[in-house]
N, C-alpha and C positions, 0 to 999 in steps of 0.2 A: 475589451475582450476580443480574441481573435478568433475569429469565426470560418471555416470552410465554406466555401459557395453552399454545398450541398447539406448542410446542417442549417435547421433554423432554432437560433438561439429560445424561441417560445417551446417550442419540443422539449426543455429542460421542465419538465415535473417531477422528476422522481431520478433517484441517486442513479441507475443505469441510465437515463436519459444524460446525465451530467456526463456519465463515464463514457459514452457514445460520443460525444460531443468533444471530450479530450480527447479520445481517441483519433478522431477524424481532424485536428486541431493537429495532434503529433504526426498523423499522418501525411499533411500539407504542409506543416513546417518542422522535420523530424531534426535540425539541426538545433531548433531552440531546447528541443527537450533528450535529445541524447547524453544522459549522463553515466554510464556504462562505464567508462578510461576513468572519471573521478568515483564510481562505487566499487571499481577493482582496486584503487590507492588508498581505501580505508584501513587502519593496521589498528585501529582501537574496538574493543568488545561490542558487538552490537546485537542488541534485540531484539527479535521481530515479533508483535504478538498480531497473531491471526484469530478472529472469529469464524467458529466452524460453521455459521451459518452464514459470513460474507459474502451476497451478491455484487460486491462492488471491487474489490480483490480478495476473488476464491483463491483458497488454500495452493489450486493447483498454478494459479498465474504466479504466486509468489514463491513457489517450490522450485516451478521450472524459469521466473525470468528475470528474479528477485535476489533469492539465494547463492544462486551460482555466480553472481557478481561480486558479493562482498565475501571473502574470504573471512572473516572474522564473527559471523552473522550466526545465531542461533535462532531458531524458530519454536516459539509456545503458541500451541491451540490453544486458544480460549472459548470455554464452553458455553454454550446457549449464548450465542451471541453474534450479531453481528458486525458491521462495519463500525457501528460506533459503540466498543468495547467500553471506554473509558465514561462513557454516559448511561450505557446498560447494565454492564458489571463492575462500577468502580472499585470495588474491593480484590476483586480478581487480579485487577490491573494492577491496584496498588501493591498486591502479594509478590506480582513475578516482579514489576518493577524491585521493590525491595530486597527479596532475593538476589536477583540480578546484580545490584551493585553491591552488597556486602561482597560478592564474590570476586569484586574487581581488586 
């Protein structure tokens, strides 16, 4: 695992901890993780489902730095729910999923 000087990998208790942790991780080595040029060359239907209660990517990180990358990308709130949609609301998930691809 690749660690920042100034992050200590035991600080990981809780999902913002982790996402602090990647962040200062992308921050130190932003060339392993810049995928931005390959999420502009997607040209296939894409998905996005957000939880409206996501403390780990809010609605609004994914509106403004998510979205605007993939030209083909649609965005579903998902309700009463957070980061792990598909373990809280499987049903929900399984509803847009299924939508979503008849529609392709």
């Amino acid at each position: 695992m690749l660690t920042p000087p100034n992050v200590s990998v035991a600080g990981i208790g809780s999902a913002t901890g982790a996402a602090l942790t990647m962040r200062g991780v992308q921050a130190e080595r932003p060339s392993l993780y810049d995928l931005r040029a390959k999420l502009r060359a997607i040209v296939t239907p894409v998905l996005v489902l957000a939880g409206d209660h996501d403390k780990v990517e809010p609605l609004g990180v994914l509106t403004e730095h998510l979205l605007p990358l993939i030209p083909t990308a649609s965005l579903t709130v998902l309700n009463d729910t957070g980061h792990l949609s598909p373990l809280e609301v499987p049903g929900q998930v399984a509803s847009h999923i299924t939508k979503f691809v008849s529609q392709l």
